[in-house]
NULUMVEX-701469 format. One record per residue (C-alpha): residue in three letters; x, y, z; chain. Coordinates in nm, 2 decimals, padded with zeros to 4 digits. Layout:
N
r_X_Y_Z_c
ALA_X_Y_Z_A
...
END
This chain:
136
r_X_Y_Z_c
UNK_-01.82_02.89_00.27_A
UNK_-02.02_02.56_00.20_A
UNK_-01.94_02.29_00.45_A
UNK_-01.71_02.02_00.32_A
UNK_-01.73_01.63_00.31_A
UNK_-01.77_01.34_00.11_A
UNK_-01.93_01.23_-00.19_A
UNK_-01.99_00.91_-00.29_A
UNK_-02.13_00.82_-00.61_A
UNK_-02.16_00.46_-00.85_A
UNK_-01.92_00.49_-01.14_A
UNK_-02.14_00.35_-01.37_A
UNK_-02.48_00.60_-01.24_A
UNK_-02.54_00.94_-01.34_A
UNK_-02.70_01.00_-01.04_A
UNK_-02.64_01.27_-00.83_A
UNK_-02.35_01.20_-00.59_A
UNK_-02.43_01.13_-00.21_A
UNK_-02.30_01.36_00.01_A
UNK_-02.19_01.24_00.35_A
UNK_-02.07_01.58_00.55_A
UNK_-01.73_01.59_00.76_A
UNK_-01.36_01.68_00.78_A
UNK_-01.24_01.36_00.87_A
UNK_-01.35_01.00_00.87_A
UNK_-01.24_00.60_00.83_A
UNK_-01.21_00.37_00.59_A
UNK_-01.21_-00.01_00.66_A
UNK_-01.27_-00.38_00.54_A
UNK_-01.22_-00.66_00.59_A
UNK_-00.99_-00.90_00.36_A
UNK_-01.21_-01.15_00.18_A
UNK_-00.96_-01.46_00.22_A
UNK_-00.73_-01.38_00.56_A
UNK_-00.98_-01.18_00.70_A
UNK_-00.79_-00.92_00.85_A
UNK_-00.94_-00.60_00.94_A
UNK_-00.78_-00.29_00.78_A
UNK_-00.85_00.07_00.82_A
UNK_-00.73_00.40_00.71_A
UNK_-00.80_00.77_00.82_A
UNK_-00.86_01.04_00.63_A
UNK_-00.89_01.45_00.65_A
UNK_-01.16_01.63_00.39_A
UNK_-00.92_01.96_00.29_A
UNK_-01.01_02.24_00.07_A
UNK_-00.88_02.29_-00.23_A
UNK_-00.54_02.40_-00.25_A
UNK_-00.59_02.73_-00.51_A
UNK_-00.84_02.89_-00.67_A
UNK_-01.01_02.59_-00.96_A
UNK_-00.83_02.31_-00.78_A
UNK_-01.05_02.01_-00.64_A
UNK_-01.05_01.99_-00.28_A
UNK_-00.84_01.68_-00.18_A
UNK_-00.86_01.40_00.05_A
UNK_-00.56_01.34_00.29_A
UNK_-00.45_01.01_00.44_A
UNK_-00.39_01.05_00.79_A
UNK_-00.30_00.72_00.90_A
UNK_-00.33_00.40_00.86_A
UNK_-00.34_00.02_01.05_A
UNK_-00.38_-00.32_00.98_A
UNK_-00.52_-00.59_01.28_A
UNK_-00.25_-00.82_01.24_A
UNK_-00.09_-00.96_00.91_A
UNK_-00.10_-01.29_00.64_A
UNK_00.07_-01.41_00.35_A
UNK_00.07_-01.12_00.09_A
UNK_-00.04_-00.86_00.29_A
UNK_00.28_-00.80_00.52_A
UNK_00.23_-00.44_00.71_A
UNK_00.46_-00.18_00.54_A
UNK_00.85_-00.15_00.64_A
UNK_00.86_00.12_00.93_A
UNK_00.50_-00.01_01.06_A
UNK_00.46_-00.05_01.50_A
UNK_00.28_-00.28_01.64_A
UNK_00.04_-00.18_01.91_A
UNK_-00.23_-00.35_02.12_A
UNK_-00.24_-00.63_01.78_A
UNK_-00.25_-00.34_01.50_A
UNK_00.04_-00.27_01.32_A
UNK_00.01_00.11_01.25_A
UNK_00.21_00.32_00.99_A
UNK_00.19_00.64_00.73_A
UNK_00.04_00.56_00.41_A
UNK_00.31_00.61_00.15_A
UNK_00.08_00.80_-00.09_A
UNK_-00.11_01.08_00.10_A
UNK_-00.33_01.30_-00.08_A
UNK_-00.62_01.16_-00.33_A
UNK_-00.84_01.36_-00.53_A
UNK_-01.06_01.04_-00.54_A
UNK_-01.09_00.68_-00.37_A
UNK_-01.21_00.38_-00.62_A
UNK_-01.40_00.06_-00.44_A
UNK_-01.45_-00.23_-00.60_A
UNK_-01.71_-00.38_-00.40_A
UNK_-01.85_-00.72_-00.45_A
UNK_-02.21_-00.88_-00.32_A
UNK_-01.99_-01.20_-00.24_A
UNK_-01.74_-01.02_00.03_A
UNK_-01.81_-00.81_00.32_A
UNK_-01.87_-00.43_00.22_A
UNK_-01.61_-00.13_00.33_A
UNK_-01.72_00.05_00.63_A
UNK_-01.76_00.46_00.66_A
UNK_-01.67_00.56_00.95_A
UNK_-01.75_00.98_01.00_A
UNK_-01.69_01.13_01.30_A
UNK_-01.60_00.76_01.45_A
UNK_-01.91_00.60_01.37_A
UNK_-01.91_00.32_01.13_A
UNK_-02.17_00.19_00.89_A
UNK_-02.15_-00.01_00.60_A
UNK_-02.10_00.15_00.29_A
UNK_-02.42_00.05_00.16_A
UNK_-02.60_00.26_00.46_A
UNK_-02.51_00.59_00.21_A
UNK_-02.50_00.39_-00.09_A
UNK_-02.56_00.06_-00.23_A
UNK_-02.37_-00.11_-00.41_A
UNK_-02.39_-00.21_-00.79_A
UNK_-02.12_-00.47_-00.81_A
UNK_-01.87_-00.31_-00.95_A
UNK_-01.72_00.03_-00.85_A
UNK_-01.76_00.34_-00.61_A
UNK_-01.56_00.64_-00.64_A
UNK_-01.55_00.88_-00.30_A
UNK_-01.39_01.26_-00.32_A
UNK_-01.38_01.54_-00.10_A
UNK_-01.66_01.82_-00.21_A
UNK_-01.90_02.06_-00.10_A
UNK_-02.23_02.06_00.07_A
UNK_-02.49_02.09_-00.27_A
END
Protein backbone atom coordinates (compact mmCIF):
# COMPACT_ATOMS: atom_id res chain seq x y z
CA UNK A 1 0.00 0.00 0.00
CA UNK A 2 1.38 3.43 -1.10
CA UNK A 3 2.31 5.61 1.76
CA UNK A 4 -0.19 8.41 2.48
CA UNK A 5 0.10 12.30 2.90
CA UNK A 6 -0.58 15.48 1.49
CA UNK A 7 -0.96 17.05 -1.67
CA UNK A 8 -0.89 20.41 -2.37
CA UNK A 9 -1.57 21.87 -5.55
CA UNK A 10 -2.51 25.81 -7.12
CA UNK A 11 -6.12 25.81 -8.08
CA UNK A 12 -5.58 27.69 -10.96
CA UNK A 13 -2.21 25.20 -12.27
CA UNK A 14 -2.43 22.07 -13.98
CA UNK A 15 0.58 21.08 -12.61
CA UNK A 16 1.18 18.11 -10.95
CA UNK A 17 0.15 18.24 -7.26
CA UNK A 18 3.07 18.39 -4.57
CA UNK A 19 3.13 15.67 -2.39
CA UNK A 20 4.31 16.24 1.16
CA UNK A 21 4.30 12.54 2.89
CA UNK A 22 2.68 12.00 6.51
CA UNK A 23 -0.25 10.85 8.70
CA UNK A 24 -0.54 13.76 10.61
CA UNK A 25 0.55 17.46 10.53
CA UNK A 26 -0.41 21.40 11.52
CA UNK A 27 -1.95 23.96 10.03
CA UNK A 28 -1.38 27.61 11.20
CA UNK A 29 -1.37 31.47 10.46
CA UNK A 30 -1.40 34.19 11.62
CA UNK A 31 -4.50 36.73 11.47
CA UNK A 32 -3.58 39.63 9.17
CA UNK A 33 -5.20 42.47 11.42
CA UNK A 34 -5.15 41.04 15.29
CA UNK A 35 -2.48 39.01 14.69
CA UNK A 36 -3.19 36.09 16.60
CA UNK A 37 -1.62 32.89 15.94
CA UNK A 38 -4.08 29.94 15.07
CA UNK A 39 -3.42 26.40 14.47
CA UNK A 40 -5.18 23.25 13.77
CA UNK A 41 -4.16 19.47 13.60
CA UNK A 42 -4.87 17.14 11.31
CA UNK A 43 -4.69 13.05 10.63
CA UNK A 44 -4.05 11.86 6.74
CA UNK A 45 -6.81 8.61 6.84
CA UNK A 46 -7.45 6.24 4.12
CA UNK A 47 -10.23 6.14 2.37
CA UNK A 48 -13.23 4.96 3.98
CA UNK A 49 -14.45 2.11 1.07
CA UNK A 50 -13.39 0.88 -1.90
CA UNK A 51 -13.56 4.35 -4.68
CA UNK A 52 -13.83 6.75 -1.78
CA UNK A 53 -11.12 9.64 -1.43
CA UNK A 54 -9.03 9.31 1.42
CA UNK A 55 -9.95 12.07 3.96
CA UNK A 56 -8.38 14.51 6.13
CA UNK A 57 -9.39 14.54 9.84
CA UNK A 58 -9.30 17.55 12.28
CA UNK A 59 -7.77 16.53 15.27
CA UNK A 60 -7.77 19.60 17.23
CA UNK A 61 -7.61 22.85 17.23
CA UNK A 62 -6.20 26.29 19.32
CA UNK A 63 -6.11 29.77 18.99
CA UNK A 64 -3.14 32.07 21.07
CA UNK A 65 -5.48 34.20 22.64
CA UNK A 66 -8.62 36.05 21.18
CA UNK A 67 -9.95 39.75 19.43
CA UNK A 68 -12.89 41.31 18.28
CA UNK A 69 -14.60 38.81 15.75
CA UNK A 70 -12.62 36.02 16.35
CA UNK A 71 -13.88 34.89 19.93
CA UNK A 72 -12.56 31.08 20.56
CA UNK A 73 -15.60 28.65 20.18
CA UNK A 74 -18.20 27.93 23.09
CA UNK A 75 -16.74 24.83 25.07
CA UNK A 76 -12.98 26.08 24.21
CA UNK A 77 -10.08 25.89 27.65
CA UNK A 78 -7.77 28.04 28.11
CA UNK A 79 -4.28 26.75 28.75
CA UNK A 80 -0.78 28.18 29.17
CA UNK A 81 -2.46 31.53 26.77
CA UNK A 82 -4.17 29.10 24.05
CA UNK A 83 -7.62 28.50 24.08
CA UNK A 84 -7.91 24.93 22.78
CA UNK A 85 -11.20 23.10 21.51
CA UNK A 86 -12.72 20.39 18.81
CA UNK A 87 -13.24 21.75 15.47
CA UNK A 88 -16.93 21.48 14.89
CA UNK A 89 -16.54 20.14 11.33
CA UNK A 90 -14.07 17.18 11.40
CA UNK A 91 -13.38 15.36 8.25
CA UNK A 92 -12.41 17.30 4.84
CA UNK A 93 -11.84 15.80 1.69
CA UNK A 94 -9.97 19.03 0.75
CA UNK A 95 -8.57 22.34 2.61
CA UNK A 96 -8.91 25.76 0.29
CA UNK A 97 -6.21 28.75 1.16
CA UNK A 98 -6.57 31.86 0.09
CA UNK A 99 -3.17 33.17 0.44
CA UNK A 100 -2.21 36.68 -0.25
CA UNK A 101 1.58 38.23 -1.00
CA UNK A 102 0.43 41.18 1.42
CA UNK A 103 -0.10 38.89 4.71
CA UNK A 104 1.96 36.34 6.29
CA UNK A 105 1.73 32.76 4.49
CA UNK A 106 0.13 29.53 6.45
CA UNK A 107 2.60 27.33 8.00
CA UNK A 108 2.92 23.25 7.35
CA UNK A 109 3.78 21.80 10.05
CA UNK A 110 4.57 17.66 9.32
CA UNK A 111 5.74 15.68 11.76
CA UNK A 112 6.02 18.99 14.16
CA UNK A 113 8.18 20.89 11.92
CA UNK A 114 6.91 24.00 10.51
CA UNK A 115 7.66 25.83 7.22
CA UNK A 116 5.94 28.20 5.35
CA UNK A 117 3.71 27.09 2.82
CA UNK A 118 5.66 28.45 0.12
CA UNK A 119 8.71 26.02 1.16
CA UNK A 120 6.42 23.07 -0.81
CA UNK A 121 4.70 25.49 -2.85
CA UNK A 122 4.51 29.00 -3.80
CA UNK A 123 2.00 30.86 -3.86
CA UNK A 124 0.00 32.53 -6.91
CA UNK A 125 -2.11 34.97 -5.09
CA UNK A 126 -5.11 33.43 -5.04
CA UNK A 127 -5.90 29.82 -3.91
CA UNK A 128 -4.32 26.43 -2.71
CA UNK A 129 -6.26 23.40 -2.25
CA UNK A 130 -4.47 20.55 0.16
CA UNK A 131 -6.17 16.71 0.31
CA UNK A 132 -5.05 13.66 1.66
CA UNK A 133 -3.52 11.16 -1.26
CA UNK A 134 -1.09 8.80 -2.13
CA UNK A 135 2.59 8.69 -2.60
CA UNK A 136 2.75 8.99 -6.89
Amino acid sequence: MPALGLCLALAASAAAPVFVPGTQFTLAWTHSIEKVRWEEDYAVLPAPAPGAASVLQATAARVQGSAAGMEPPPGARLRGGWYHYRPAQTTHTELTLTRSEFTADYELCPQGACQALGHWLTSDGHTTRLWACAAP
